[in-house]
N, C-alpha and C positions, 0 to 999 in steps of 0.2 A: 186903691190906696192901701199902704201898708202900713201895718204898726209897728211902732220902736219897741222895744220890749226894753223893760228897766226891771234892774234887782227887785222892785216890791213884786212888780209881775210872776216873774221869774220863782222867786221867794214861794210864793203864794201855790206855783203850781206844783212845785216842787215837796211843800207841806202836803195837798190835797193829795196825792199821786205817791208819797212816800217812797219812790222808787228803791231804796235802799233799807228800808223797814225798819225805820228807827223809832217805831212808834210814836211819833210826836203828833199825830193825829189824835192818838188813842188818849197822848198824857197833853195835851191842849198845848205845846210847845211850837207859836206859832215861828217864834225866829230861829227853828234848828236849820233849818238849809239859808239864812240871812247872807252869812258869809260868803257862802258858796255861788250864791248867787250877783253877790256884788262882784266877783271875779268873772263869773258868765258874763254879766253886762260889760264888764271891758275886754276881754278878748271877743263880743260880739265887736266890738268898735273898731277892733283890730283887724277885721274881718274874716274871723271863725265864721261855719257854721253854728245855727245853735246848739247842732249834736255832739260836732268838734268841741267847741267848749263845756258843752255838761262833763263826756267824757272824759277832759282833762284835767278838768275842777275837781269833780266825781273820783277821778282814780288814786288822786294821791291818798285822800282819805277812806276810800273803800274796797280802791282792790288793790289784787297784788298779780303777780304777773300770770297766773295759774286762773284766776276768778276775773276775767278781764270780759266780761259778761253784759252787753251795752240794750242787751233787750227791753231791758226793766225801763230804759227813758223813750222807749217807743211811744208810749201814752202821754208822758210829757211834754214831745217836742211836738207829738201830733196837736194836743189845745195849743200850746203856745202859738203855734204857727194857723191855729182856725181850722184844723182837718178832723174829718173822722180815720178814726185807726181801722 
């Protein structure tokens, strides 16, 4: 059985895992990755992988073409998905 993953999901690991270090962990800012992750939930429907959609969601506001750097969601997509890293 597989899980559907939805933005709160998403959201949640995204806060815990901070992949992009925007302290929001540090400063209790549970909805900094909210939006981002409501985007990830619909290009998952569109049939991204999870990684494809972080990455995509992820780059417009974090990277730039030089910092294009997708390691940091390794630990994300691995809970999201139920795996050890």
């Amino acid at each position: 059985m597989s899980v559907v993953l939805n933005a709160q999901m998403i959201s949640r690991a995204l806060f815990e895992f901070d992949p992009m270090n925007t302290c929001c962990k540090e400063n209790d800012c549970f909805d900094e990755y909210a939006w981002i992750a409501e985007s990830v939930e619909g290009r998952l429907r569109q049939g991204f992988s999870l990684k494809q959609a972080l990455v995509l969601e992820l780059a417009e506001s974090f990277f730039d073409k030089e910092t294009l750097h997708t390691d940091c969601l390794d630990p994300v997509v691995a809970y999201l998905e139920g795996r050890e890293l």
